[in-house]
Every structure is written in C-alpha cells, then in structure tokens.
C-alpha positions in Angstrom: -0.3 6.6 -19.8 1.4 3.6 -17.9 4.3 5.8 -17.5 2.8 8.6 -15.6 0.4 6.2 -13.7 1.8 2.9 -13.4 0.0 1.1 -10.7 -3.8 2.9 -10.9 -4.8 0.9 -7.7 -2.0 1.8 -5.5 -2.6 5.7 -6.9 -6.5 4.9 -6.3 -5.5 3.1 -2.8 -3.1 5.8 -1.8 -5.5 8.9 -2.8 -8.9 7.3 -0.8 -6.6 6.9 1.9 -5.1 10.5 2.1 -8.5 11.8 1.6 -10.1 9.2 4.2 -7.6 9.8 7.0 -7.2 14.2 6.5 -10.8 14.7 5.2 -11.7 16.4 1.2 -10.5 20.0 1.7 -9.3 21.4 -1.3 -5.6 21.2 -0.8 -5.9 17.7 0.9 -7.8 16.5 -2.5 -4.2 18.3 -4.4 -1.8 16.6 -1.9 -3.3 13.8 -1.9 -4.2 13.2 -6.1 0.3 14.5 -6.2 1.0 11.5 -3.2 -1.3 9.2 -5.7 0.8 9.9 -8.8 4.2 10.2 -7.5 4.3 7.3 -5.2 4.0 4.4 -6.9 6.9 6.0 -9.5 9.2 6.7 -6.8 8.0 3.5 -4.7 8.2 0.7 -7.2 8.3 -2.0 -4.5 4.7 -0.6 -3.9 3.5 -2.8 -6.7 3.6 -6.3 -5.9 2.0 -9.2 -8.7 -1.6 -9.9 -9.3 -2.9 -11.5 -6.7 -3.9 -15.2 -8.1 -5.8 -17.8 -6.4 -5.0 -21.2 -7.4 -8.5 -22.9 -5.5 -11.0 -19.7 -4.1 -13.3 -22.7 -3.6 -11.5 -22.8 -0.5 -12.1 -19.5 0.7 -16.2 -19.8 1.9 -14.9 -22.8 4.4 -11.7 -21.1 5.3 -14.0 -17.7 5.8 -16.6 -19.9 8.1 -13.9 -21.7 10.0 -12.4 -18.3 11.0 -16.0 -16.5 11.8 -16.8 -19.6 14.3 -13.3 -19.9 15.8 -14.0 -15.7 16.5 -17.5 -16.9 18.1 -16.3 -19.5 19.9 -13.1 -17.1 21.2 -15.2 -14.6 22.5 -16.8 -16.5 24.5 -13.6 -18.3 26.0 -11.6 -15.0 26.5 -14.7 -13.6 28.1 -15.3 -16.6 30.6 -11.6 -16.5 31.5 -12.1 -12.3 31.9 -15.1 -12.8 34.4 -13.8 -15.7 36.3 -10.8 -16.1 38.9 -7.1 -14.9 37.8 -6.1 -18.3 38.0 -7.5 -19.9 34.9 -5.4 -18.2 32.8 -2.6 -19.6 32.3 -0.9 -17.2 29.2 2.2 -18.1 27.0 4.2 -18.1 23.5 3.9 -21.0 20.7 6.0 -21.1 17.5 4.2 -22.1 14.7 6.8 -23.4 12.0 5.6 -22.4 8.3 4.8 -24.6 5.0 3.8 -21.7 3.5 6.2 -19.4 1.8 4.2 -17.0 -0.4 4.1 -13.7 1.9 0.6 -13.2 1.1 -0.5 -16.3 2.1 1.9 -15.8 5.7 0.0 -12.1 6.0 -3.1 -13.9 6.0 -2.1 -16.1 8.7 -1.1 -13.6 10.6 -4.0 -11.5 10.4 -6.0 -14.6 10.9 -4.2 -15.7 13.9 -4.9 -11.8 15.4 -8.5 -11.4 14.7 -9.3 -14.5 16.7 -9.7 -13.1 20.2 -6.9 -14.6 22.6 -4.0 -15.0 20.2 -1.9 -12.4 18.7 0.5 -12.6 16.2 3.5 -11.3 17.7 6.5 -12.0 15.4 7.9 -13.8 12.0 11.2 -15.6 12.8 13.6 -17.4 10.7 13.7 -15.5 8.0 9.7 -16.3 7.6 9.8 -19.9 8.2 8.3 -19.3 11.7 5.2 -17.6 13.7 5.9 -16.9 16.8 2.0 -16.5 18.3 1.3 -15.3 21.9 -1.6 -16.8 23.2 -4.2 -15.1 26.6 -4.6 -19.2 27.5 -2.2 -21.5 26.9 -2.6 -25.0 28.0 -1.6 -27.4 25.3 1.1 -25.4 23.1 1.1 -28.5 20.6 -2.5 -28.7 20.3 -2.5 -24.9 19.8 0.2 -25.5 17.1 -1.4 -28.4 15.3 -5.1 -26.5 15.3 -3.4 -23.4 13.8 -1.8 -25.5 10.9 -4.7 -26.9 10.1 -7.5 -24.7 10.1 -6.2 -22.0 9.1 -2.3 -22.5 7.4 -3.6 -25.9 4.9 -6.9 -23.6 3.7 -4.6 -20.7 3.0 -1.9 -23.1 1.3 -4.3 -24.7 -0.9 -6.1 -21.0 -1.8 -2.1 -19.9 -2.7 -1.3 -22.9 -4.9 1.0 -24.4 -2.4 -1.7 -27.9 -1.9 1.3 -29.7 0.1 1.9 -26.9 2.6 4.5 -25.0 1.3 5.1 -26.8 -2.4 3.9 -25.2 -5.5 0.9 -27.1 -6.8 
C-alpha cells in the first residue's frame, strides 16, 4: 500500500486542491484522484519530514504577537494612505538569519508579509538573509532588531533552534 500511495497527505493535499481550483465534474474528480496518486511517486521531493515542534508552547504568544502587530499595521499603513505623500518614506532592510530550518525561514517570511507594510521580497545568501521591503521606513535597525525578535526567536525556539540558529 505505501508503494502505490506513499505520501497520503500530499495525494489528499494535491486531490482537494485539483478539485477546489477546477470544481467536482466527473473527469476533474479522475484527473485529479490520477494527479493525487502519481505525483508524489514521480515527485519524491514532494515529501518533506514530519513536521516536529520542539516547544508549541510558544506558538499562542508568537500567534498573538503577529495578530496585534497586523492591528496595529493597519492602522499605521492606513494613516500614512490618508495623509500627505510625504510621510512615507519607503525602503529595503536585510534581515540576517539564525534560523536555518526552511520551515522555520517560510514562516518568517509569511509572517513578515501578512503584516501590512512589509513584504518579504527575497532570501539571499544562500538563506542566511531576508531581504524585506518595507511601505515606511524610518529606522532600518530598529526594523531589523523588532523583526528578530518578535517574530525570528519565537519561531527558533518552536523549531528547536533556542539559540537562534543552534539545534537545542
């Protein structure tokens, strides 16, 4: 059975997705259950390792940091938006990286873009650093520094790498 489905969450993954994005006709539900099967056989690199987290007691504060820093975003993006041109002041910080597990530098990443006025724009140095673009940009260390730690030390420590980049 492991040899005609190897990986039953990418097949389950790839089939809800086929059927989510073309709709349940009858040959969509064929293509997409023969996509489901033969993918993760001819894709192997589809299957990564279980996901393990070495301390989810971080993950409620790490989860609340984010949703306030998305609040309290908003509101800044939206102030600059309504108010004269000249308040905002974009630019471009690069935020070197402790963390080297690329699950853990996804979630930065995707962290990073959901908070209004910052976008992950690049990974440089072979994944050692994120380059981040930010709407207002008025003290790139600061920016830098606040990045690291709310966000890159919670997702080090949820990882198993509790000195920023060394394997606890």
């Amino acid at each position: 059975m492991s040899r005609l489905l190897p990986a039953p969450l990418t097949s389950l993954g790839v089939f809800a997705t086929w059927l989510l994005l073309n709709g349940a006709s009858a040959g969509h539900v064929l293509l997409g259950l023969l996509l489901a099967l033969l993918l993760p056989i001819l894709v192997p690199r589809l299957r990564v390792a279980p996901l393990r987290l070495h301390r989810p007691s971080v993950l409620p504060g790490l989860a609340a940091v984010v949703a306030l820093d998305i609040v309290r975003s908003n509101i800044d993006v939206a102030r600059r938006v309504l108010g004269p041109e000249s308040r905002i002041h974009p630019g471009y910080v690069r935020v070197p990286l402790a963390v080297r597990d690329p699950r853990a530098i996804a979630a930065l990443a995707s962290i990073v873009t959901m908070t209004p006025g910052t976008l992950s724009a690049a990974l440089e140095d072979g994944g050692r650093t994120l380059l981040v673009h930010c709407f207002h940009l008025d003290d790139p260390e600061g920016t830098v520094a606040a990045i690291k730690s709310r966000y890159e030390l919670p997702l080090a420590r949820l990882f198993g790498e509790a000195d920023g980049g060394a394997p606890a």
